[in-house]
C-alpha positions, 0 to 999 in steps of 0.5 A, spaced: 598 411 349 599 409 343 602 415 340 608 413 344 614 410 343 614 403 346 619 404 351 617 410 353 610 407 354 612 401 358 616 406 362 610 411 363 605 404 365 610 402 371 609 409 374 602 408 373 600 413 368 596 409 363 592 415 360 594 420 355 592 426 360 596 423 365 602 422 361 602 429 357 602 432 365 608 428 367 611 429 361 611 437 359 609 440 366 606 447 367 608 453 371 600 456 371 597 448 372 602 444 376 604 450 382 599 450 387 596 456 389 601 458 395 596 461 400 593 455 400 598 454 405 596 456 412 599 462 415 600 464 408 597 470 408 599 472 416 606 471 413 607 475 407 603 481 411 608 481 417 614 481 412 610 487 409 610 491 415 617 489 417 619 493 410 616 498 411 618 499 418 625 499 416 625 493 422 631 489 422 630 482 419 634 476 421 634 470 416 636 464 421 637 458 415 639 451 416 646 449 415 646 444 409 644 444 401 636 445 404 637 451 408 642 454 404 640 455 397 632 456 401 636 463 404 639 464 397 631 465 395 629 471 400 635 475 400 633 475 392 627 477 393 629 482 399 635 485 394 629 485 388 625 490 392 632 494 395 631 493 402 638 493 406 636 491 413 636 484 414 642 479 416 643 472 414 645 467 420 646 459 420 649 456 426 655 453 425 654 445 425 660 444 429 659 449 435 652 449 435 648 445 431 642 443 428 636 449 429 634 455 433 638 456 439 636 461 445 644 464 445 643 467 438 636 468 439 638 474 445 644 476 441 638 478 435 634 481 441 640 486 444 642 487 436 634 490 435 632 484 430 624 485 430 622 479 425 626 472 425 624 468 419 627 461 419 629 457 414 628 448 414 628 449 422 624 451 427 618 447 428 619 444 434 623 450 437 618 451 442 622 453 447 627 457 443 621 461 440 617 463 446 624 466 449 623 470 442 617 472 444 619 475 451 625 478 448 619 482 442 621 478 435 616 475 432 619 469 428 615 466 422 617 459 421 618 457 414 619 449 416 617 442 412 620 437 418 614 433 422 611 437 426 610 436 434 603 435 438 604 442 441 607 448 436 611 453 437 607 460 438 610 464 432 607 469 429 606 464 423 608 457 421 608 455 413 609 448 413 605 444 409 605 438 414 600 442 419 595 444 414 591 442 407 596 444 403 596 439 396 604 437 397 605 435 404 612 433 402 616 440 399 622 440 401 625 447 406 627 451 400 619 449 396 615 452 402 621 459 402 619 458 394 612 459 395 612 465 400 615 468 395 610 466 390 605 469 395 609 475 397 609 477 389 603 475 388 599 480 394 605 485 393 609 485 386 605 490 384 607 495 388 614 493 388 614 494 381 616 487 381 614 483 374 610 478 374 613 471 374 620 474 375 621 469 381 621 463 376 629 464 376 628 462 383 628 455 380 634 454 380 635 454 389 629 451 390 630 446 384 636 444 387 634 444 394 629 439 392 633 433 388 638 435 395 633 433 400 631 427 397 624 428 397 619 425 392 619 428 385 611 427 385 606 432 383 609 439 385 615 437 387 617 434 380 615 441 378 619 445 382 625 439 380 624 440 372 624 447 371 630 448 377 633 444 373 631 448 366 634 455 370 640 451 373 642 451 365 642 458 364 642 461 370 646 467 371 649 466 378 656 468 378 659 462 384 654 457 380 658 458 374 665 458 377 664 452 381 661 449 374 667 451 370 671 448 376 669 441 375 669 442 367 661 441 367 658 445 361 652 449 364 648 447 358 648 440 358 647 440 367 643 434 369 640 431 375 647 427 376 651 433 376 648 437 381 647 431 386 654 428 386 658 435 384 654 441 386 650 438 393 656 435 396 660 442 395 655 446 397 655 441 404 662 441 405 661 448 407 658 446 414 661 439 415 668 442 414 670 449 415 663 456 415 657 454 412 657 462 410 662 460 405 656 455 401 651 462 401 656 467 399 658 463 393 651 462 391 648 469 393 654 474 390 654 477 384 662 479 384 665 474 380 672 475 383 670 472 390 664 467 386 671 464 383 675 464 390 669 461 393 667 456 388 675 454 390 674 454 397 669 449 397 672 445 392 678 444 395 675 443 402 671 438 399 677 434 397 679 435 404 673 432 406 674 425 401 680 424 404 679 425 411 672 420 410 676 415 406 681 416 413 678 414 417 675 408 414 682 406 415 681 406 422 674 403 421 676 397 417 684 396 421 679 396 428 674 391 426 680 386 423 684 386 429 677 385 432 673 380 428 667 379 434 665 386 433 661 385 426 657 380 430 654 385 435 647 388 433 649 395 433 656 398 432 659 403 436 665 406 433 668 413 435 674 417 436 675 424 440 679 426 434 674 425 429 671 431 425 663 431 427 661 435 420 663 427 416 661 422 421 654 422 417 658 421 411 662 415 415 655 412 417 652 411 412 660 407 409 660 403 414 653 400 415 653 399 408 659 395 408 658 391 414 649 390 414 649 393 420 646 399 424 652 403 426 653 409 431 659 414 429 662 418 434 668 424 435 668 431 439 666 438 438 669 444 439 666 444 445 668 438 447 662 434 447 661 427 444 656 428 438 655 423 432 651 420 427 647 414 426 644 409 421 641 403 420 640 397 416 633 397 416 633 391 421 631 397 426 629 405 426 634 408 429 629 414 432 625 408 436 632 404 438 634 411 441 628 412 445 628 405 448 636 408 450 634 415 452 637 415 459 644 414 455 643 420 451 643 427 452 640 429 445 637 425 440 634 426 433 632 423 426 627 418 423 628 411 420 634 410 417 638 416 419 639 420 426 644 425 430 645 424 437 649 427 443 651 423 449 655 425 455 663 424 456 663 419 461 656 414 457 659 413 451 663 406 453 657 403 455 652 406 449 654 399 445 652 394 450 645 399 452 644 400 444 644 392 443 640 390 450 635 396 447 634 392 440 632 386 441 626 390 444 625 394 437 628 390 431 624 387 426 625 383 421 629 385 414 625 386 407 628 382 403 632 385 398 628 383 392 631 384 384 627 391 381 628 392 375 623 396 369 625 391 363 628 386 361 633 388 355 638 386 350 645 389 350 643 392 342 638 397 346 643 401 349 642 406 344 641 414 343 635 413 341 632 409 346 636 415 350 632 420 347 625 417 350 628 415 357 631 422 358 623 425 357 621 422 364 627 426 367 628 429 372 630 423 377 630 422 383 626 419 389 619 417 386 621 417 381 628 413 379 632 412 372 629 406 370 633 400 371 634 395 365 637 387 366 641 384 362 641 378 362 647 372 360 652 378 358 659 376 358 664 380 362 670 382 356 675 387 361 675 390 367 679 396 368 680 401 375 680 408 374 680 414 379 683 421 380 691 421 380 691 413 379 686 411 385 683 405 382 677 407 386 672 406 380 671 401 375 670 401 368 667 394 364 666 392 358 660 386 358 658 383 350 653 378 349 653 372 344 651 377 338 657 381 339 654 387 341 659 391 346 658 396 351 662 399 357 659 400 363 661 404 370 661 404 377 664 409 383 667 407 388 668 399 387 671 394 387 670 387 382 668 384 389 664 389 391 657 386 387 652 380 389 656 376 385 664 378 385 666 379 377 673 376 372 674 377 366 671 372 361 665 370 366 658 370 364 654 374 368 647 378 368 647 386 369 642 391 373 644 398 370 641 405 368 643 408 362 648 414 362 650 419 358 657 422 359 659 428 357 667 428 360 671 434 357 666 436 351 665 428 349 658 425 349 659 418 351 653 413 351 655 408 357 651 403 363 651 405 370 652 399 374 647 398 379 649 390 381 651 384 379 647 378 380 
């Protein structure tokens, strides 16, 4: 390990690699070495063979994907293939979020069938679709379910289920556009030739899966970091017509794309297709090839995001006016909180806010077109929401999720009682919070924030889950000036200049703050320590080594 810069050493050592060999794998991974064998899969084989002989048969094909920045970009990845090969005969469905929500649905399923679909290939869904799948098979439509969600005891009987949670395969924890990528891969492999396809062509596939991989918050360990780094790699050149308007939009230069961009700028455009307006709308911005409707789009789904921080930040009004006038509220265990005029497609997001701001497991409710109740749920980790409504099945219609985060659907009539069933049930499953401990990877100076320390952390990249940005503490800093800045003069953001006692000076950021929003509140002049990552910006051309504040403690 001695051939390696001390900072980079000691970053590499608190990821456990401890040896040369492993350190040359996690730094400079390889296609041929890192991708696993894709019919190490089961079903593998039975899949590519049953979309061989539905293409030469001509039979009609549906691709049924799921809404978000998962499903989309993994429906993106077989209609390329399909495009490759010159066959026409298929259709792209994901369900509206809104009037249909999450999965397969029998009404579709019947319509496919009276329009003469043959093969239904799913795309990040369908593993628990039993009932939904065996209407197909009544109905003469084979279903491939490609899937990466925990299975049930009792499977659907499809044709042939690719999802590495049932079988051997060596990364259980592909995201839904991973195991659509690895299909491809297998398909290549078995038929490329024959379809004069050259070899290695799917690498430029890389940038959906990649995508997809850093969207769905899956650990960038093993094969997954593979997939990351070199979707990454294709994302900077990739020649897709509505990724490059959608960048040119927010003024991000495609050369220089990082993990940052593609999680706070592209992921949140692409899931305001579905939480906003028609999820159709994110697949067509990333599968055209005509530039006046990829730059139409990438407008579209720009401005539909803007209407979706608004109305996010709308209702957290509401949400913050209702706990004032009613302080005896933030003393229940579990919040419910709701209004029939609330978008569905945003309470996850208002969820997430709420239970952040007031340490609680909260409960988000509004309509859907259909009139019904439906809404969101997260925790604080004093409870797993999926066991909290199990516990309280009888107030649900439906229900879903895992630890930290759910979906729930709750007749008209039971939802004024849901917040009283919810508490009764909590004191039966809660647990005790983890103490928040302070985590950090080093110790440091303010003199360390420098280009060349940069240059040595931007080598473990990409990063994400399983393998964060390293997080330094600056310790005894001194707040010199703290500045409010946001678009059109918000003041939602902050941006701090901290020193230390060797004059050394260096600005620091942070979104959506407020100086009270840390552990320890700020004022200029205070003494204080820092926890933050480095962060190079590259606004408007201009490159710019700067902190990313994490809390203040």
């Amino acid at each position: 390990m001695q051939k390696y810069d001390e900072l980079l050493r000691t970053l590499l050592e608190k990821r456990g690699i401890t040896s040369e060999t492993q350190a040359e794998i996690f730094l400079n991974p390889l296609y041929e070495r890192d991708f696993h064998d894709p019919f190490l899969m089961k079903d593998m084989e039975k899949a590519c063979v049953r979309i061989f002989e539905a293409i030469e048969g001509n039979e009609k094909i549906v691709i049924y994907a799921d809404y978000d920045c998962d499903g989309i970009p993994g429906a993106v990845i077989l209609t390329d293939l399909f495009k490759k090969i010159n066959y026409i005969n298929y259709e792209v469905y994901i369900p509206h979020r809104n009037s249909e929500g999450y999965g397969l649905n029998i009404d579709s399923i019947k319509q496919f069938a009276l329009s003469g679909v043959n093969l239904l290939i799913t795309i990040d869904l369908g593993i628990t679709a039993v009932s939904e799948i065996a209407q197909a098979r009544v109905d003469g439509i084979d279903v491939i379910i490609t899937d990466h969600h925990l299975p049930p005891k009792v499977l659907p009987r499809a044709h042939a289920i690719l999802n590495p949670k049932t079988d051997d395969y060596p990364e259980k924890m592909l995201c839904g556009a991973g195991v659509v990528f690895k299909l491809v891969q297998a398909f290549i492999q078995k038929y490329g030739e024959y379809f004069k396809i050259k070899v290695g062509w799917e690498k430029w596939l890389l940038d959906m899966a990649g995508m997809a991989t850093l969207s769905d918050m899956v650990p960038l360990t093993g094969e997954n970091r593979a997939i990351a780094y070199f979707g990454m790699k294709v994302l900077r050149k990739s020649p897709r017509p509505g990724l490059q308007k959608l960048l040119a939009k927010m003024n991000i230069d495609q050369r220089h794309l990082s993990e940052d961009d593609v999680g706070f700028m592209i992921i949140p455009r692409i899931n305001a297709a579905s939480r906003m307006d028609d999820p159709m709308r994110a697949f067509e911005l990333l599968s055209t090839e005509d530039e006046v409707s990829a730059g139409a789009l990438a407008n579209h789904l720009s401005e539909i995001n803007d209407e979706r921080k608004t109305i996010v930040a709308s209702i957290m009004r509401e949400v913050n006016k209702k706990f004032s006038t009613s302080p005896a509220r933030e003393a229940k265990e579990v919040i419910v909180i709701g209004n029939p005029a609330w978008r569905v497609g945003v309470l996850g997001l208002v969820a997430g806010k709420i239970s952040d701001e007031y340490k609680k497991t909260v409960f988000v409710w509004g309509k859907d077109e259909n009139d019904c109740i439906r809404g969101s749920c997260r925790g604080d980790g004093s409870v797993s929401v999926v066991e909290l409504m199990t516990e309280t099945r009888e107030s649900f219609l439906e229900f879903g999720g895992h630890e930290l985060a759910g979906g729930f659907k709750v007749e008209n009539n039971k939802i004024h009682f849901l917040e009283e069933a919810l508490c009764q049930s909590f004191s039966k499953v809660k647990r005790e919070k983890e103490k928040v401990d302070v985590i950090f990877d080093i110790k440091s100076d303010l003199s360390s924030v420098s280009m060349k320390n940069w240059r040595e952390i931007e080598k473990l990249t990409p990063f994400g889950l399983g393998n964060a940005k390293p997080t330094f503490l600056f310790e005894g800093v001194k707040v010199e000036n703290i500045k409010k800045f946001g678009k059109n003069g918000s003041g939602e953001h902050l941006e701090i200049v901290f020193s230390n006692s060797n004059k050394n000076k260096v600005k620091a950021i942070s979104f959506f703050s407020t100086p009270e929003s840390f552990r320890v509140p700020i004022t200029e002049g205070a003494g204080t320590n820092l926890l933050a990552t480095f962060d190079l910006s590259r606004f408007r051309g201009r490159e710019e080594l700067r902190l990313r504040i994490i809390d203040i403690i």
